[in-house]
C-alpha positions as CSV (number, residue, x, y, z in Angstrom):
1,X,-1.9,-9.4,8.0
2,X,-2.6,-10.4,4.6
3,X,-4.4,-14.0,4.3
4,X,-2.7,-16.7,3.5
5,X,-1.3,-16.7,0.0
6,X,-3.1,-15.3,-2.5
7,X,-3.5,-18.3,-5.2
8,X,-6.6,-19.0,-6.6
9,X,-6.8,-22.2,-4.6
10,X,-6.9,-20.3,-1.5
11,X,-9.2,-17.7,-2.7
12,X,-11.8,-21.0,-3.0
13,X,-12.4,-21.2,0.3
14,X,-15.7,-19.2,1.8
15,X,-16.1,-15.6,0.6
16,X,-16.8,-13.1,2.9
17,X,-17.6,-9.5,1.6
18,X,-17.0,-7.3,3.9
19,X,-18.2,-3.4,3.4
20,X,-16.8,-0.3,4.4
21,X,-19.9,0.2,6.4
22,X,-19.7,-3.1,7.9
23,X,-15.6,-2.5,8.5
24,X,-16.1,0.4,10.0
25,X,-18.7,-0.5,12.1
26,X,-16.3,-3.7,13.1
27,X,-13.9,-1.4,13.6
28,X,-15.7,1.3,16.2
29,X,-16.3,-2.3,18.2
30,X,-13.3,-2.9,18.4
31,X,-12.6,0.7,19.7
32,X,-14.8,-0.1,22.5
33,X,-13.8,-2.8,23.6
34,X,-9.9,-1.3,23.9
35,X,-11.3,1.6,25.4
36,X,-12.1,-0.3,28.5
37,X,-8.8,-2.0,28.6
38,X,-6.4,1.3,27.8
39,X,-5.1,3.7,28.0
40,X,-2.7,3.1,25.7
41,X,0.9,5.1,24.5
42,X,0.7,4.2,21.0
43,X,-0.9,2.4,17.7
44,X,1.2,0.6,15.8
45,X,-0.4,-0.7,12.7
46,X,0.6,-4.3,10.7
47,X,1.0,-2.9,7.4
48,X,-0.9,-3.0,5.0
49,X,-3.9,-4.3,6.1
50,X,-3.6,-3.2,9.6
51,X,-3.4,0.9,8.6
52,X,-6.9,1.6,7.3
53,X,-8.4,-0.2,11.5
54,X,-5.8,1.4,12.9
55,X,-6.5,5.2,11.9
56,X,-10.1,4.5,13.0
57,X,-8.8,3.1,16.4
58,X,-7.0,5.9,16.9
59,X,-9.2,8.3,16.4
60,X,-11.9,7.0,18.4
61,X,-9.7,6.4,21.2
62,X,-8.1,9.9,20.7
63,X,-4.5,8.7,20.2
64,X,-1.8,10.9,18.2
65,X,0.8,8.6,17.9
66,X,0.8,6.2,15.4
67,X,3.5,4.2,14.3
68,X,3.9,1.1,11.9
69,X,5.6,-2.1,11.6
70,X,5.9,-3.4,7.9
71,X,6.8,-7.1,7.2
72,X,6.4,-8.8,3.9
73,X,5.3,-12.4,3.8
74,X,5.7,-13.0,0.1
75,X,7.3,-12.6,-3.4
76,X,4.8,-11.8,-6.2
77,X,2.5,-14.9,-5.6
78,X,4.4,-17.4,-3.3
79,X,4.5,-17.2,0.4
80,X,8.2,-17.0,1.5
81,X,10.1,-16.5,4.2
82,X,8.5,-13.4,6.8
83,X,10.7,-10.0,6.4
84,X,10.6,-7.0,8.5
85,X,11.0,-4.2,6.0
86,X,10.7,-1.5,9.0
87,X,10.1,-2.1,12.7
88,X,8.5,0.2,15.3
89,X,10.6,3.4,15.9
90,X,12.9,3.7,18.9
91,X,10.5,6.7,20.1
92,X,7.6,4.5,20.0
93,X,9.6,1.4,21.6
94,X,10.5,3.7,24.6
95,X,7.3,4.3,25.1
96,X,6.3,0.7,25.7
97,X,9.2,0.4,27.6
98,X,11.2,-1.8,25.2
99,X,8.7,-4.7,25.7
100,X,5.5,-3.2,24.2
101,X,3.6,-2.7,27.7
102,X,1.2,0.3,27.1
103,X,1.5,0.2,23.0
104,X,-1.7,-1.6,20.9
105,X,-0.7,-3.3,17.3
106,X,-3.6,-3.5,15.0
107,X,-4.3,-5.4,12.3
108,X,-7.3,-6.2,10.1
109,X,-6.8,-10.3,10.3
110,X,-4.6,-12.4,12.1
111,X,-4.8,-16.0,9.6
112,X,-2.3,-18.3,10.0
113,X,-0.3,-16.6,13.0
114,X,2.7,-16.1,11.2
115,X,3.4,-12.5,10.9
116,X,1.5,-12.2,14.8
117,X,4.1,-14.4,16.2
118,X,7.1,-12.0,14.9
119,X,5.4,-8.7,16.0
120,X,4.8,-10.2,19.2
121,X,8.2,-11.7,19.8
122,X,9.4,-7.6,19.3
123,X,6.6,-6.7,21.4
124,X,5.7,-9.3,23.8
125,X,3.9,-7.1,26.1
126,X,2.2,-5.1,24.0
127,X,-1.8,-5.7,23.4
128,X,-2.4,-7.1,20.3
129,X,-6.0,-6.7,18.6
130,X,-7.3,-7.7,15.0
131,X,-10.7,-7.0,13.7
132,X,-11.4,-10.5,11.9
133,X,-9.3,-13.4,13.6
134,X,-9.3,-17.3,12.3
135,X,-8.5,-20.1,14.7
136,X,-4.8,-20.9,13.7
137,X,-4.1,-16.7,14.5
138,X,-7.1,-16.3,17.3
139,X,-5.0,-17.3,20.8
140,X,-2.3,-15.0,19.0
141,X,-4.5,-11.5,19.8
142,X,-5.9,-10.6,23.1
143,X,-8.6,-8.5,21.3
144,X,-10.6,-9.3,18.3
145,X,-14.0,-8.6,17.1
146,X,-15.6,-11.4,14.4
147,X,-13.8,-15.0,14.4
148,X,-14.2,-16.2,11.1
149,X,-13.5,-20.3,9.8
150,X,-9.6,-20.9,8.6
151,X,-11.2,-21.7,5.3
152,X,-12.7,-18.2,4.5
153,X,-11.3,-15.6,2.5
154,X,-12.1,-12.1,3.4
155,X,-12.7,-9.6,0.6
156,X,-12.2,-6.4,2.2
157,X,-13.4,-2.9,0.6
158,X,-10.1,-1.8,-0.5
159,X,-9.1,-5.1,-2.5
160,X,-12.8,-4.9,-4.2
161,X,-15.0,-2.8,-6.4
162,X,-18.6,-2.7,-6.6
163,X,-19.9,-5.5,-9.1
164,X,-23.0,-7.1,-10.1
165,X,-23.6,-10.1,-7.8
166,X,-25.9,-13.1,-9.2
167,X,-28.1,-14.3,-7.1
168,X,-27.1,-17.4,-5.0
169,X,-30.1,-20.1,-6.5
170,X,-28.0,-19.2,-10.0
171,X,-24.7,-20.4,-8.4
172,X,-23.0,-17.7,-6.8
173,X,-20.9,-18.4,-4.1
């Protein structure tokens, strides 16, 4: 799930840097915590953001079959109208029975709930976990890791590059 539109206004909110170290690490908790609720059929990740927790996922859980669901939430720098670009594979569906029962959908963040609410109206029974959840999205996933305030903006290691920081008695957010 991507956070909410990405306008400077909403990048203004509280940043929250998050590492590959640290996402990974967020990531392997998460694994443990499914672990004791699966076994599962399937991954399906949210793309994009969804894809990088979901290959981890699946490999600590030791699950082959991985599958995505791709729905776009914007055009260029406005948030429009939620489009699925691709759904979950019939093969995949059957395995969750139609409903989702036995099939996991990752993503990195559930925000506002918007794209949550569609993936879960095609897969109501399926288990839904996020790595980083806000409150609007939070009673959307049965699994999550770090709850973070609706006002934060997450910078996650493949949207960043390694920059000098200043220190925070100079101004630095």
């Amino acid at each position: 799930m991507t956070q909410s539109e990405p306008t400077e206004q909403k990048r203004a909110g509280r940043p929250f840097p998050v590492s590959w170290d640290q996402f990974h690490r967020d990531c392997r908790a998460l694994s443990w915590r499914l672990n004791e609720l699966g076994p599962f059929h399937a991954v399906i990740a949210i793309t994009r953001g969804g894809l990088v927790p979901a290959a981890i996922v699946a490999r600590e859980l030791g699950m082959r079959v991985i599958d995505t669901v791709c729905i776009a939430s914007y055009e260029h720098d406005k948030q429009g109208e939620l489009q699925v670009l691709k759904g979950v594979s019939d093969q995949t569906a059957a395995l969750g029975g139609g409903t989702g029962k036995g099939l996991l959908i990752i993503d990195d963040l559930v925000d506002t709930g918007k794209t949550g609410r569609m993936v879960r109206s095609m897969l109501p029974d399926a288990h839904f976990a996020a790595v980083y959840a806000k409150p609007k999205g939070r009673p959307l996933v049965d699994t999550f890791i770090t709850e973070v305030s609706q006002d934060t903006w997450i910078f996650f290691p493949w949207d960043t590059g390694l920059s000098f920081q200043p220190p925070l008695k100079d101004g630095a957010a």
